[in-house]
SEFIZA-3560 file (N, C-alpha, C; in Angstrom, 3 decimals):
REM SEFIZA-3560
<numar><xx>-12.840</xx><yy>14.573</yy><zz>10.664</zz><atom>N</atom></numar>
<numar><xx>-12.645</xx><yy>13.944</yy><zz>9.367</zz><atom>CA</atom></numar>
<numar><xx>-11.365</xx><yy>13.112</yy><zz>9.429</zz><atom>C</atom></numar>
<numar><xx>-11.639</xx><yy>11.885</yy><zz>9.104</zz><atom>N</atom></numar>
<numar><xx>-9.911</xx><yy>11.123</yy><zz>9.014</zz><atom>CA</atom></numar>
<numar><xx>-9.119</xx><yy>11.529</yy><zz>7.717</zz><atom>C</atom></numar>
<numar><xx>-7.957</xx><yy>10.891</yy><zz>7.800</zz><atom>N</atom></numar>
<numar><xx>-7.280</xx><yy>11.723</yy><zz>7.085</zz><atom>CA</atom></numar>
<numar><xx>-7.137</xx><yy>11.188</yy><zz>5.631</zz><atom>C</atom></numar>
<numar><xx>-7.723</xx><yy>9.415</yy><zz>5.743</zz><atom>N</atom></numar>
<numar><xx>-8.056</xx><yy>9.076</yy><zz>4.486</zz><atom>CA</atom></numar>
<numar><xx>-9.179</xx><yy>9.697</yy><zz>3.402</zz><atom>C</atom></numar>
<numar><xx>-10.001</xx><yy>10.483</yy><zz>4.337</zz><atom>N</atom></numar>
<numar><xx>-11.276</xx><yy>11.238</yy><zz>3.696</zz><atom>CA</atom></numar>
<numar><xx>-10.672</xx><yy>12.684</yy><zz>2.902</zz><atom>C</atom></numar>
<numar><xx>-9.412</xx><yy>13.219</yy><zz>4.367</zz><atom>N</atom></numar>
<numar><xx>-9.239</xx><yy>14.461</yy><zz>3.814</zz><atom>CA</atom></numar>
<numar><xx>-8.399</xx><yy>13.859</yy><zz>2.429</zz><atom>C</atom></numar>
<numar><xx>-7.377</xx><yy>12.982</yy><zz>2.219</zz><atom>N</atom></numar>
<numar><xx>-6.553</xx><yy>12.646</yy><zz>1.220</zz><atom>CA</atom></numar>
<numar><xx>-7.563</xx><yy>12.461</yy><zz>-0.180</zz><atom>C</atom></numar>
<numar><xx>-8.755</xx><yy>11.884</yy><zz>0.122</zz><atom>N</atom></numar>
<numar><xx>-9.721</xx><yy>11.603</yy><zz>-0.982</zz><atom>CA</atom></numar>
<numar><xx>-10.196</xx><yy>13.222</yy><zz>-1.380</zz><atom>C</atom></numar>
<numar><xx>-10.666</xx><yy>13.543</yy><zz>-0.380</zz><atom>N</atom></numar>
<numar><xx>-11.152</xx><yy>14.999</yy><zz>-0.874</zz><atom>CA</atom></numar>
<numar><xx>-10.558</xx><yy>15.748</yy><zz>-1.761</zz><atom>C</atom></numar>
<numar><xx>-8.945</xx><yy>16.021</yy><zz>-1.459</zz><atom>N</atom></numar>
<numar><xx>-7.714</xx><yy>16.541</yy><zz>-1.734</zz><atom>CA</atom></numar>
<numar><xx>-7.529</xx><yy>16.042</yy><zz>-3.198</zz><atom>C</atom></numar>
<numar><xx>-7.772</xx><yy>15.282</yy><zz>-3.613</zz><atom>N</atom></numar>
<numar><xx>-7.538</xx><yy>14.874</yy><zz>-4.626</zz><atom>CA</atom></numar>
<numar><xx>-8.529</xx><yy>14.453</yy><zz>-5.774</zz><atom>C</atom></numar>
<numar><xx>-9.584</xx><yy>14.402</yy><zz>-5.147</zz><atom>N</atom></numar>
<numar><xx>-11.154</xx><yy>14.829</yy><zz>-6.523</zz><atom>CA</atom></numar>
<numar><xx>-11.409</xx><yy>16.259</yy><zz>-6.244</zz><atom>C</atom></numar>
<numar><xx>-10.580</xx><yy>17.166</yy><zz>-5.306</zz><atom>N</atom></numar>
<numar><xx>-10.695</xx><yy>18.566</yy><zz>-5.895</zz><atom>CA</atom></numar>
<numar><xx>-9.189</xx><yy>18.795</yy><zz>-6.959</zz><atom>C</atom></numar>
<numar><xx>-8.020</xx><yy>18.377</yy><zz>-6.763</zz><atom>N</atom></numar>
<numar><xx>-7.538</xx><yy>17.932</yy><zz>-8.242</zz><atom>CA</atom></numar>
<numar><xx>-7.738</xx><yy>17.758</yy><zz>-9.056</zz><atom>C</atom></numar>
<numar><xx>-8.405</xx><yy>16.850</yy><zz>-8.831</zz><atom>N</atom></numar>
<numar><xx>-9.083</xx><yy>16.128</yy><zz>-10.242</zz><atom>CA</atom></numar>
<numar><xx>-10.120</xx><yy>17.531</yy><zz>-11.018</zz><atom>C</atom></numar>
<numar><xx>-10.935</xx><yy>17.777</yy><zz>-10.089</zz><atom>N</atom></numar>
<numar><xx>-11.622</xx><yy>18.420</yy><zz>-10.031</zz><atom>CA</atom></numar>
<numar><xx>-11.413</xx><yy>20.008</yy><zz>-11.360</zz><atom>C</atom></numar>
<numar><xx>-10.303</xx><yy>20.249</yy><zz>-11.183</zz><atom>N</atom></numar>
<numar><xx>-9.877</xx><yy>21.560</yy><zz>-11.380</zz><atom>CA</atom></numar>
<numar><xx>-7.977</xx><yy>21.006</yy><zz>-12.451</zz><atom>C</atom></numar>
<numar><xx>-8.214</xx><yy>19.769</yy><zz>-12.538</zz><atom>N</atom></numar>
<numar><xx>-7.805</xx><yy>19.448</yy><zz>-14.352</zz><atom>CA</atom></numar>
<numar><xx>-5.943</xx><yy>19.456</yy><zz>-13.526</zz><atom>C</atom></numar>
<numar><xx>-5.432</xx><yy>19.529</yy><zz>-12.225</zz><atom>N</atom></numar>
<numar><xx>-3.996</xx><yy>19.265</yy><zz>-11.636</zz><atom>CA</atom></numar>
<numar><xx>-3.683</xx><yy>18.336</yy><zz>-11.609</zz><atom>C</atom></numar>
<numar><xx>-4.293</xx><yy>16.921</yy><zz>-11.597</zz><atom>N</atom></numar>
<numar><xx>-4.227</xx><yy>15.639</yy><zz>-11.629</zz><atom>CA</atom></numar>
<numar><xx>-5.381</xx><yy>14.917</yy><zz>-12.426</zz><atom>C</atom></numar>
<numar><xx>-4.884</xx><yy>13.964</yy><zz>-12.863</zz><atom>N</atom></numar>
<numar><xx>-5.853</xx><yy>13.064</yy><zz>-14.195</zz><atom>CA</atom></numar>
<numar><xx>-6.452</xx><yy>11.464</yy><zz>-12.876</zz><atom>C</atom></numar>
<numar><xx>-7.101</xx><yy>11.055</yy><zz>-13.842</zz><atom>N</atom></numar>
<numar><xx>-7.835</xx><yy>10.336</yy><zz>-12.697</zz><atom>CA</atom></numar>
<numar><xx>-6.923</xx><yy>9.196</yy><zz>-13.064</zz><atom>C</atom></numar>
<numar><xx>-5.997</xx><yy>8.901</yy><zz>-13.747</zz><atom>N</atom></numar>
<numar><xx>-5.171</xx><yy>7.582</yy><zz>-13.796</zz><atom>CA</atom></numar>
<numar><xx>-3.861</xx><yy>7.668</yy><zz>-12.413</zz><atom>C</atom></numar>
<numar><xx>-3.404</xx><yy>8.848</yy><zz>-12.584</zz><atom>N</atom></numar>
<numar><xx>-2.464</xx><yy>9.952</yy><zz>-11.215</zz><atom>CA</atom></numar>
<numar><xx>-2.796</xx><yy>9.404</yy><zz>-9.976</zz><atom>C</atom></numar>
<numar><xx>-4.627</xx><yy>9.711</yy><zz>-9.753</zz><atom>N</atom></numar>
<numar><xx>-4.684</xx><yy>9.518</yy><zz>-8.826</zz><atom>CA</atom></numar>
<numar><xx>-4.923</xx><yy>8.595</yy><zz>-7.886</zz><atom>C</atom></numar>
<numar><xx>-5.480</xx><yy>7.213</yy><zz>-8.752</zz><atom>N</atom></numar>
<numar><xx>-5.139</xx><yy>5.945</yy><zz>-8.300</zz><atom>CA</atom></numar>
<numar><xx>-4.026</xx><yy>5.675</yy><zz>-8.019</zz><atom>C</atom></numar>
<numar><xx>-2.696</xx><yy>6.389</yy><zz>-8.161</zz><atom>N</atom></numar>
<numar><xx>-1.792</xx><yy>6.123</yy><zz>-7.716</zz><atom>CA</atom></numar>
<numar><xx>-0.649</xx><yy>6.727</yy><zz>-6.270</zz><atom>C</atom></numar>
<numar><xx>-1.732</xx><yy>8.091</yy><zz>-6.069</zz><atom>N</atom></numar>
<numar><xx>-1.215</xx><yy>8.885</yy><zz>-4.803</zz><atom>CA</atom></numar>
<numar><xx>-1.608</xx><yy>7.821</yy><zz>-3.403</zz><atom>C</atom></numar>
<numar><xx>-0.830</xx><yy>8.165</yy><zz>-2.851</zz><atom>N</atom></numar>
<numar><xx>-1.207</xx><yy>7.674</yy><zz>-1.416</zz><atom>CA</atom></numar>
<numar><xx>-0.512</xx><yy>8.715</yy><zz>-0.625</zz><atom>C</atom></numar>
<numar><xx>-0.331</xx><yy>8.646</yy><zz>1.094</zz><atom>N</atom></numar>
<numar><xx>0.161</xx><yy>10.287</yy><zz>1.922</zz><atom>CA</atom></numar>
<numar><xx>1.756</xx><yy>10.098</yy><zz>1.194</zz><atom>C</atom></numar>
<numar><xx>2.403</xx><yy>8.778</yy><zz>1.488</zz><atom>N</atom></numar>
<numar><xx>3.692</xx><yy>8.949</yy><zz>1.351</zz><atom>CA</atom></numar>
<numar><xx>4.313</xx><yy>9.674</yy><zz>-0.405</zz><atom>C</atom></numar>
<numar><xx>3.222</xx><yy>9.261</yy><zz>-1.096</zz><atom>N</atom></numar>
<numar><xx>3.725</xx><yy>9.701</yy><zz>-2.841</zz><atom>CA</atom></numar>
<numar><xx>4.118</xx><yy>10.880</yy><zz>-2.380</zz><atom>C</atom></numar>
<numar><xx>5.198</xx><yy>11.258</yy><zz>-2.981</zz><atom>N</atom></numar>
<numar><xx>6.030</xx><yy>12.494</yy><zz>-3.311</zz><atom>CA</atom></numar>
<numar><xx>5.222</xx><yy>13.768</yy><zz>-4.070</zz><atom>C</atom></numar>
<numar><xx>5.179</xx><yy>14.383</yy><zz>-3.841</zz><atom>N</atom></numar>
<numar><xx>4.154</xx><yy>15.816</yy><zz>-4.853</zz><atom>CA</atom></numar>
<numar><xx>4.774</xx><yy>15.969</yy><zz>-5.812</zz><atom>C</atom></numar>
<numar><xx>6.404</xx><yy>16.118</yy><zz>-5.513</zz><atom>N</atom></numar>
<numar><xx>6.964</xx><yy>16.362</yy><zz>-6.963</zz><atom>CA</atom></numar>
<numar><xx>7.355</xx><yy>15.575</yy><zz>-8.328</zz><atom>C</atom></numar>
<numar><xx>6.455</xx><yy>14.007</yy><zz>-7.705</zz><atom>N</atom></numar>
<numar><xx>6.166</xx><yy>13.276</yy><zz>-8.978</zz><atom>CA</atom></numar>
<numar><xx>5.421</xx><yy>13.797</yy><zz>-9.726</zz><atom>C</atom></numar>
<numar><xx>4.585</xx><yy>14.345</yy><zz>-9.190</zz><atom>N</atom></numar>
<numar><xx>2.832</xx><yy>14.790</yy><zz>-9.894</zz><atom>CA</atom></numar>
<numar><xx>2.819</xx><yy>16.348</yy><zz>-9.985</zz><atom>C</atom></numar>
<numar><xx>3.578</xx><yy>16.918</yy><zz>-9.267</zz><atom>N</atom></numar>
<numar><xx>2.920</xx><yy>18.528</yy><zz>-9.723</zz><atom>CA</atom></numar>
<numar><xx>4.489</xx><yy>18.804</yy><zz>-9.996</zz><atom>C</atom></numar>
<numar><xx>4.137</xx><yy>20.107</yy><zz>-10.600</zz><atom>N</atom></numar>
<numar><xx>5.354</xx><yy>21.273</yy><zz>-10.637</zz><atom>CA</atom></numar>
<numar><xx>5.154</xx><yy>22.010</yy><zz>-9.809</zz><atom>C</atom></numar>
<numar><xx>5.775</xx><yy>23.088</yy><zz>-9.673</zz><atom>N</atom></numar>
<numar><xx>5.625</xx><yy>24.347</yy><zz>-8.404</zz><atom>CA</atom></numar>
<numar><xx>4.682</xx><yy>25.335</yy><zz>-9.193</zz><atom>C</atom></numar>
<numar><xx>4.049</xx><yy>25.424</yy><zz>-10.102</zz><atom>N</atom></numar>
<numar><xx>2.951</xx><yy>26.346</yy><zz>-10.428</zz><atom>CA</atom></numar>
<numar><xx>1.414</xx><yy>25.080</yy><zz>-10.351</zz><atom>C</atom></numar>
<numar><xx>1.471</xx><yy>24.070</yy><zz>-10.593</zz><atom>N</atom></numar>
<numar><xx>0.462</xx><yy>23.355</yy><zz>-10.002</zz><atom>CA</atom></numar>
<numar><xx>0.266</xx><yy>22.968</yy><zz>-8.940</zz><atom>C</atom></numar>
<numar><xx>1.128</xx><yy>22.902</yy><zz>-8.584</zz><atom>N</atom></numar>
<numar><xx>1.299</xx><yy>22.709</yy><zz>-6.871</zz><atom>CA</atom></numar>
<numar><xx>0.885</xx><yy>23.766</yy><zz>-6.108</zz><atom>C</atom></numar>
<numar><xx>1.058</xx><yy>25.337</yy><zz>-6.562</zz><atom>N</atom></numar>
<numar><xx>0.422</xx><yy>26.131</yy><zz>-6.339</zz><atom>CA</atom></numar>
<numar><xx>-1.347</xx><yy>26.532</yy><zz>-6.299</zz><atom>C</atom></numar>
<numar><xx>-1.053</xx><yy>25.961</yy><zz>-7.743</zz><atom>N</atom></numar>
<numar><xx>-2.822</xx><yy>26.123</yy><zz>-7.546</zz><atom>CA</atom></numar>
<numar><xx>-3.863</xx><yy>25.288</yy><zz>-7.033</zz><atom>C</atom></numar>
<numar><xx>-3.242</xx><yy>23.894</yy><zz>-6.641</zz><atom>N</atom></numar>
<numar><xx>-3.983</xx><yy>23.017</yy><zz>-5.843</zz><atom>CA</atom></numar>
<numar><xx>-3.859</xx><yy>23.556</yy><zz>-4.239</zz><atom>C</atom></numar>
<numar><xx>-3.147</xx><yy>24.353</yy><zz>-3.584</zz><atom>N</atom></numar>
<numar><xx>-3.458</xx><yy>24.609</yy><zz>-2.657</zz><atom>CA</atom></numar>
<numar><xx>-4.220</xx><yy>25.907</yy><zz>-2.376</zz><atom>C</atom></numar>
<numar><xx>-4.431</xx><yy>26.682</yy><zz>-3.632</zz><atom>N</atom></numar>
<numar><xx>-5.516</xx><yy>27.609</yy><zz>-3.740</zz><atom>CA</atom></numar>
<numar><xx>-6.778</xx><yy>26.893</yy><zz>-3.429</zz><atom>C</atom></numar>
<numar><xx>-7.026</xx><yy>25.998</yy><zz>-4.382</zz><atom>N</atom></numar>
<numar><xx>-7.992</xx><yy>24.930</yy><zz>-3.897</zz><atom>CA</atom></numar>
<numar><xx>-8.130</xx><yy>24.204</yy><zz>-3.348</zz><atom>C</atom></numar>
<numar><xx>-7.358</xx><yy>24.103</yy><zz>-2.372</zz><atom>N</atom></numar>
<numar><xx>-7.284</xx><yy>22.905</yy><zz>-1.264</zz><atom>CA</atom></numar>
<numar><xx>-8.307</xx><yy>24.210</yy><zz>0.060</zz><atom>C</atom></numar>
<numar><xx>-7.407</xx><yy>25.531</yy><zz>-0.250</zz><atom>N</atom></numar>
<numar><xx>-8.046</xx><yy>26.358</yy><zz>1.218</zz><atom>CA</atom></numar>
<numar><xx>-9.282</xx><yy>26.562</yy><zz>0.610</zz><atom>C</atom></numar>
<numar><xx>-9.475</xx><yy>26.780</yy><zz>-0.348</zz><atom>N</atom></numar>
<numar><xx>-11.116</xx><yy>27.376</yy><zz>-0.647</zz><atom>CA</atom></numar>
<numar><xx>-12.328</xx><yy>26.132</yy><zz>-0.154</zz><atom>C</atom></numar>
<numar><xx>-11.518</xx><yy>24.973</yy><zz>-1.060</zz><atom>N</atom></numar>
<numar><xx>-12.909</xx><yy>23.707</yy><zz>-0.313</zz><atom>CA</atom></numar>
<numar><xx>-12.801</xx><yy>23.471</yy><zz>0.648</zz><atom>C</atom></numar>
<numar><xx>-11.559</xx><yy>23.675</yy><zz>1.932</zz><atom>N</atom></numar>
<numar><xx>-12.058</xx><yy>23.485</yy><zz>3.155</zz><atom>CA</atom></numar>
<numar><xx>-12.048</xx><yy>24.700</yy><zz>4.612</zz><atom>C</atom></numar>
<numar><xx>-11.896</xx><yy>26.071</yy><zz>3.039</zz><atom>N</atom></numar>
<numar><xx>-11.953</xx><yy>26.856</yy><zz>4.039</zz><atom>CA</atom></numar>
<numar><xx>-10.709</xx><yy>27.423</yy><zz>5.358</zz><atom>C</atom></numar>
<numar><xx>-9.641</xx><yy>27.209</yy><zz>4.567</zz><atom>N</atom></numar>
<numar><xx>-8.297</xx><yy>27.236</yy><zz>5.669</zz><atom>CA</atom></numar>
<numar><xx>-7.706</xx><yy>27.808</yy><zz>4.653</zz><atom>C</atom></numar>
<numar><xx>-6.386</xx><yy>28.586</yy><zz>6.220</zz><atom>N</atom></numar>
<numar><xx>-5.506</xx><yy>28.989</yy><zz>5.043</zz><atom>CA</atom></numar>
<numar><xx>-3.753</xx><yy>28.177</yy><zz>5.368</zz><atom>C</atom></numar>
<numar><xx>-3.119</xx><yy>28.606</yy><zz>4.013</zz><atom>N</atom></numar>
<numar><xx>-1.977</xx><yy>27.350</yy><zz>4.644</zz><atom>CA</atom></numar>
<numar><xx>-0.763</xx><yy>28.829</yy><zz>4.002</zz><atom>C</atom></numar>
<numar><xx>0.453</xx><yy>28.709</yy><zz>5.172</zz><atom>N</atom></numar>
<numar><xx>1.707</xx><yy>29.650</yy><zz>4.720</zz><atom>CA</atom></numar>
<numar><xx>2.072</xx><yy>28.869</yy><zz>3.432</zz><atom>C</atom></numar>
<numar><xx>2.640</xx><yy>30.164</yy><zz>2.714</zz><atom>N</atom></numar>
<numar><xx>3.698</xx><yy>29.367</yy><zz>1.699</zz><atom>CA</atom></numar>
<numar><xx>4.660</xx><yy>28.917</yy><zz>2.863</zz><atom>C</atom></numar>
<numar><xx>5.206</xx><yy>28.812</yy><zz>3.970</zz><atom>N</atom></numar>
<numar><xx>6.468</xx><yy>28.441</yy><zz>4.426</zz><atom>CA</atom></numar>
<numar><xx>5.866</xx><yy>26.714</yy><zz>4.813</zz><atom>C</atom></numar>
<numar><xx>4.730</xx><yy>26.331</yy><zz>4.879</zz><atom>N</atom></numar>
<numar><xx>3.999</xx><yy>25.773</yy><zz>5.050</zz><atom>CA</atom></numar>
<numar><xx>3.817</xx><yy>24.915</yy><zz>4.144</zz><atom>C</atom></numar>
<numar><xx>4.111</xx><yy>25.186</yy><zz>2.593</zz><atom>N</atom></numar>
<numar><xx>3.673</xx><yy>24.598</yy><zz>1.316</zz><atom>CA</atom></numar>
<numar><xx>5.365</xx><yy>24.390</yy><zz>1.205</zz><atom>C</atom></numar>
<numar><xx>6.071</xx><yy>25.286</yy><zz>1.492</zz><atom>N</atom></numar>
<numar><xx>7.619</xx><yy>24.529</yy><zz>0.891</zz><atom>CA</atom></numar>
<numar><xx>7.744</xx><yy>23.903</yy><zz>1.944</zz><atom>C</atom></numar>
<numar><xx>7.623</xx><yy>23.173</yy><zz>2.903</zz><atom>N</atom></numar>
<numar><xx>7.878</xx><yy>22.204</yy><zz>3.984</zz><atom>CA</atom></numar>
<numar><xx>7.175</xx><yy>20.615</yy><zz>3.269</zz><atom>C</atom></numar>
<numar><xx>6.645</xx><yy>21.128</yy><zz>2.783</zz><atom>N</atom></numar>
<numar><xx>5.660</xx><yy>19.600</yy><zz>2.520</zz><atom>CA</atom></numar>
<numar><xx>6.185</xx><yy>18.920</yy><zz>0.932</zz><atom>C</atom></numar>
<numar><xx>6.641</xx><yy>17.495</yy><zz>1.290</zz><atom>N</atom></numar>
<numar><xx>6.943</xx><yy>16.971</yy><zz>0.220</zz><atom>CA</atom></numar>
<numar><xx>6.022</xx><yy>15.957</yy><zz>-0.279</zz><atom>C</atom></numar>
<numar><xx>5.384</xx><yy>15.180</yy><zz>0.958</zz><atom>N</atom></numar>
<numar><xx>4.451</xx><yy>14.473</yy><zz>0.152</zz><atom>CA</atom></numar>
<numar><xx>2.897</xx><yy>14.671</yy><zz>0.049</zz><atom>C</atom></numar>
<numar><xx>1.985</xx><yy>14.321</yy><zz>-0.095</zz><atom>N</atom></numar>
<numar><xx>0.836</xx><yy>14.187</yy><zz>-0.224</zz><atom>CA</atom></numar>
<numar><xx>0.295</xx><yy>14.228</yy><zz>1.573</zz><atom>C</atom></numar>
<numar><xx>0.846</xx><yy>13.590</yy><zz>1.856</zz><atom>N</atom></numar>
<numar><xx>0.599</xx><yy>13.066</yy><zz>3.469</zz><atom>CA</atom></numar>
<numar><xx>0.902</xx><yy>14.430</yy><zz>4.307</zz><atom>C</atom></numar>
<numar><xx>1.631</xx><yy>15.077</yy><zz>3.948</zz><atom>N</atom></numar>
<numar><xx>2.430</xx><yy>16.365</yy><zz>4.339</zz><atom>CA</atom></numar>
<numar><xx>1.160</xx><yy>17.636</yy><zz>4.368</zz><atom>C</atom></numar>
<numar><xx>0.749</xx><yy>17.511</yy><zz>3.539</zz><atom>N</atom></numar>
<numar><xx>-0.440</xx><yy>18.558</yy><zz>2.706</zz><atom>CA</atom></numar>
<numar><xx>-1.350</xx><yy>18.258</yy><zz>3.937</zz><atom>C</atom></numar>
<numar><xx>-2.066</xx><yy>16.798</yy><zz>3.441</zz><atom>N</atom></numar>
<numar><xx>-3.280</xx><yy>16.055</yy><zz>4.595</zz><atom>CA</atom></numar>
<numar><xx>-2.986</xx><yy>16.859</yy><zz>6.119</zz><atom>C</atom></numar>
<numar><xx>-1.948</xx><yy>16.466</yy><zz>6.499</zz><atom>N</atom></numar>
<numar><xx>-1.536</xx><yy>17.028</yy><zz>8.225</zz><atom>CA</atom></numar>
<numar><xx>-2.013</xx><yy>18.417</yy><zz>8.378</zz><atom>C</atom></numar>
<numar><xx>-1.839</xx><yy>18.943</yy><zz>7.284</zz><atom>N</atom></numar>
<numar><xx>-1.604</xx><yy>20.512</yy><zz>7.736</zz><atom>CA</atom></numar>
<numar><xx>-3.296</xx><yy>20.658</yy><zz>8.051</zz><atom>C</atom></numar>
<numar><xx>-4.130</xx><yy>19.903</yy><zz>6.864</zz><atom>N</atom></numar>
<numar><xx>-5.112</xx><yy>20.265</yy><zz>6.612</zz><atom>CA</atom></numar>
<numar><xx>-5.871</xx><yy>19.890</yy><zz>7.826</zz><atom>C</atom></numar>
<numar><xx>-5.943</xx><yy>18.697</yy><zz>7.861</zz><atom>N</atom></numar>
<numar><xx>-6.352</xx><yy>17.507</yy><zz>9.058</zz><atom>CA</atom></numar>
<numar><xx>-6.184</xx><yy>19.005</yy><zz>10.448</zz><atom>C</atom></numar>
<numar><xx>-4.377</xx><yy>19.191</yy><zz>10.467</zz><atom>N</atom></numar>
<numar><xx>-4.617</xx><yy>20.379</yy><zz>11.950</zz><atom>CA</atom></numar>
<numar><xx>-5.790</xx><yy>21.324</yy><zz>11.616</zz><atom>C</atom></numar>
<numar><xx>-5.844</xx><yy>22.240</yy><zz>10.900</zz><atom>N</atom></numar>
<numar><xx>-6.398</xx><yy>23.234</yy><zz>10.499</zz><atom>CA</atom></numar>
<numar><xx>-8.099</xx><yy>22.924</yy><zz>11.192</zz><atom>C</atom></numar>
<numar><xx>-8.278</xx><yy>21.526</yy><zz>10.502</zz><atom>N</atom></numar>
<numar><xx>-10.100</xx><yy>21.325</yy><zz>10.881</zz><atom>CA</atom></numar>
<numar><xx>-10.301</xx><yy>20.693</yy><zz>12.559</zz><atom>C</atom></numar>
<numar><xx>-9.495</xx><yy>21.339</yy><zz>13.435</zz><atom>N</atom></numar>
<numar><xx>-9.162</xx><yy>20.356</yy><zz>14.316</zz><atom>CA</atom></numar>
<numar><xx>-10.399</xx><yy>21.475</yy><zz>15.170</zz><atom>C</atom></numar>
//
């Protein structure tokens, strides 16, 4: 999967589950910052749902390392490798 697919995915399961609005997300790309768009309890729960739709699991040491969007993608991108 490239990583523009996983970034799309990543983010109509956002959408998906009400963490990001669909105006938000026309505006993410890898480099956007997370902590424009989430807090640390949404930020949380999008990576609940990030492992469930693709089936991986990610450390919290793993989730505080990552600042942007692009950060998230990598981990995920390794994971399906």
């Amino acid at each position: 999967m490239y990583r523009e697919d996983i970034l799309e995915k990543i983010l109509h399961v956002a959408e998906q589950h009400n963490v990001l609005n669909a105006d938000e997300i026309k505006e993410i790309g890898e480099q956007t910052p997370i902590n424009d768009y989430l807090d640390s309890m949404d930020e949380t729960e999008l990576v609940m749902f990030i492992e469930r739709e693709f089936d991986i699991a990610i450390t919290d040491a793993e989730v505080e390392n990552c600042t942007t969007f692009g950060d998230v993608v990598a981990i995920v991108d390794q994971r399906l490798l």
